[in-house]
N, C-alpha and C positions, 0 to 999 in steps of 0.2 A: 815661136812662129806658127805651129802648126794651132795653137788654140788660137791666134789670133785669127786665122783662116777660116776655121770653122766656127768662129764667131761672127765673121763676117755676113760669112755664108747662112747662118742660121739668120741674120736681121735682113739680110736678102729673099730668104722665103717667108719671113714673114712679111715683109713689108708688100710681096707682092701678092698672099692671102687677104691681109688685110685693108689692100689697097688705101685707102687715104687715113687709114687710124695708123697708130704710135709702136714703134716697139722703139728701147730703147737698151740699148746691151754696153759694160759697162766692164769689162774682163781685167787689164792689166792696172786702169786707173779709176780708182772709185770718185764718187760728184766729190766731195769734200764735203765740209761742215757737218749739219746732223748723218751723212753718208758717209764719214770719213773711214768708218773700219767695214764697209759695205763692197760688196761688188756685186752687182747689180743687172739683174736685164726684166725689164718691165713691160708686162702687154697693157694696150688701154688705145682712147680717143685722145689727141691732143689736152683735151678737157675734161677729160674721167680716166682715173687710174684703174683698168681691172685686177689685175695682179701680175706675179712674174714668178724669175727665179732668182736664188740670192745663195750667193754660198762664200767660205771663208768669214763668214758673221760670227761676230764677237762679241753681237749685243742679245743680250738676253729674251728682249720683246721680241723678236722673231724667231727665238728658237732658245740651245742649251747650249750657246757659242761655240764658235769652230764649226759652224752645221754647215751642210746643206738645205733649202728652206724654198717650199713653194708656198707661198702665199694671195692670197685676196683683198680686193677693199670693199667696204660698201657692206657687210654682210651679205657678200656674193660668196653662193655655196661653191667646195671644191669637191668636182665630180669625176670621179672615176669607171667610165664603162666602157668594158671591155668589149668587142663585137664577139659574143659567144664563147671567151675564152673566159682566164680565170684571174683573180688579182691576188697575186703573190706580194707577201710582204717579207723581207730578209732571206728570201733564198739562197744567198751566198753567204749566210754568218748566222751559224744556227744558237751562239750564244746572243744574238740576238735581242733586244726586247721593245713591244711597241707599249704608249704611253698614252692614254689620251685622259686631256685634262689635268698633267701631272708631265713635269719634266725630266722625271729620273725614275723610270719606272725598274724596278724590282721582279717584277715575274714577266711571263712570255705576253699576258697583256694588262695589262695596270690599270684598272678605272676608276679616277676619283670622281664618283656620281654612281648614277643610278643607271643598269643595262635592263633592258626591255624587251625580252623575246617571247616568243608564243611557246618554245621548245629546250630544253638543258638537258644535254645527253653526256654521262658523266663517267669514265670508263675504270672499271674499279676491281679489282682483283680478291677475290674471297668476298662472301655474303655470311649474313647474321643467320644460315641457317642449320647451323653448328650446333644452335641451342635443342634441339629437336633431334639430336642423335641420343642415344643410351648411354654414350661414357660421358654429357656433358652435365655437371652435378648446376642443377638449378638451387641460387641464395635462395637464406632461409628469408621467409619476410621479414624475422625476427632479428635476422642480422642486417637486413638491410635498414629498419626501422632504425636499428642502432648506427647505422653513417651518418644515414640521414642528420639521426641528433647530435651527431657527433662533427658533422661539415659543413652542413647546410644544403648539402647537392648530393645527387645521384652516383653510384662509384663509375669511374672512368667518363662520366659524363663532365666536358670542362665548367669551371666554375665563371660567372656571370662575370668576375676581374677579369679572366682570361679570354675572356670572349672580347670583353672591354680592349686589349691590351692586343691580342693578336690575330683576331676574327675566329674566323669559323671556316673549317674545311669542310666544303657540301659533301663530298662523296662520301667522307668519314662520319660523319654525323648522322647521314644516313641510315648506315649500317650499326652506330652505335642505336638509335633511336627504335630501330627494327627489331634490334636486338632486345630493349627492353620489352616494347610491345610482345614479343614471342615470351619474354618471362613472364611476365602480366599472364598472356594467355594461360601459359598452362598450370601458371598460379590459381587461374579461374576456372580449368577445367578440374583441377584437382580438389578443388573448395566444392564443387558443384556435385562433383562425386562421391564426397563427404557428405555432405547435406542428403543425395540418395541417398546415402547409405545409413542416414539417421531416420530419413522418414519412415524406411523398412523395418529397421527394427524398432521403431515408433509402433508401425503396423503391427507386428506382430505381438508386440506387449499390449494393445489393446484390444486384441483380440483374445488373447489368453486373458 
C-alpha cells in the first residue's frame, strides 16, 4: 500500500510540473506484451517518449536484469548536475563497481573504449629511485644482452602475450620503465667516464 501511495503521489507532482505532457507509472502491474517483465514509470509528451524509470527488469536491453534502470529515448543525453554539490556513485556498497560500456564490470570502473582526460594522477607507493643508492648492484649489459637473446624482452618488463592477455598496470609500468631509464643512465655515465678515461691516457702517451 504504502508504494502504491507514493506512487501515486510521485505521478501527481509530475503531472502538475509538467502540465499537459505524459508521465506514466506502472508499479504493481506491468503494460503486458513487449512490457510484460517491466515495471515501468515514463516521462515524455503524449507523442514523444523522453525517458523514465524501470526497475525489477529482466531483460537485458535495458540493463543486466533484476536492475534498476533510468533510461532515455531519442539520443537524449542523461544529465546529472548537481547545484554545487558532488555525484556520489555506490556510497552505500563499497564492493561496488561501475561499468560503462560493458555490463559486468570487474574493477571499481570498467571501460570498454577509449577515456579522454587532459590529467591521470596515479597514486603509488615506492618509486624506481632505489637504483641510484650504493647497495643497488646495476645488470651487467652483458647479462642483460643475454635475456634479451634468451626471451625476447627486457627482465621483469611483461611480455607483448601478456600484455595481449591481461593489459597493462599504469602505475606499475611506470616505475618499471623509470627504472630501466636510470639503468641506461648510469650505464651511460659510466661508459662516458671510461671513454675520459681513455682519451687521458691517450694524452699522455702522445705526449711522451
Amino acid at each position: 500500500m504504502k508504494k502504491i501511495i507514493l506512487s501515486i503521489y510521485a505521478m501527481i507532482l509530475c503531472h502538475s510540473a509538467f502540465s499537459q505532457d505524459m508521465l506514466r507509472g506502472f508499479y504493481l502491474n506491468p503494460l503486458g506484451g513487449n512490457w510484460e517483465s517491466y515495471k515501468a514509470m515514463a516521462f515524455g509528451k503524449p507523442d514523444v517518449k523522453w525517458g523514465g524509470l524501470m526497475w525489477n527488469n529482466t531483460n537485458t536491453l535495458f540493463g543486466n536484469g533484476d536492475d534498476f534502470t533510468i533510461y532515455t529515448y531519442s539520443n537524449r543525453d542523461l544529465v546529472l548536475a548537481p547545484g554545487g554539490g558532488n555525484i556520489i556513485l555506490n556510497p552505500r556498497n563499497t564492493a561496488g563497481k561501475i561499468g560503462v560500456g560493458i555490463s559486468n564490470p570487474n574493477y571499481k570502473l570498467d571501460v570498454n573504449g577509449t577515456v579522454h582526460s587532459k590529467e591521470i594522477k596515479v597514486d603509488l607507493e615506492g618509486w624506481a629511485d632505489f637504483v641510484f643508492k650504493d647497495e643497488y648492484t646495476l645488470p651487467r649489459l652483458e647479462d642483460i644482452e643475454k635475456f634479451i637473446a634468451e626471451n625476447g624482452h627486457l627482465e621483469y618488463i611483461p611480455t607483448e602475450e601478456e600484455v595481449s592477455k591481461n593489459g597493462v598496470e599504469v602505475g606499475v609500468m611506470l616505475k618499471l620503465l623509470l627504472q630501466k631509464v636510470e639503468e641506461l643512465t648510469l650505464h651511460a655515465i659510466k661508459q662516458q667516464n671510461e671513454i675520459e678515461k681513455l682519451k687521458q691516457q691517450n694524452k699522455i702517451h702522445l705526449n711522451n
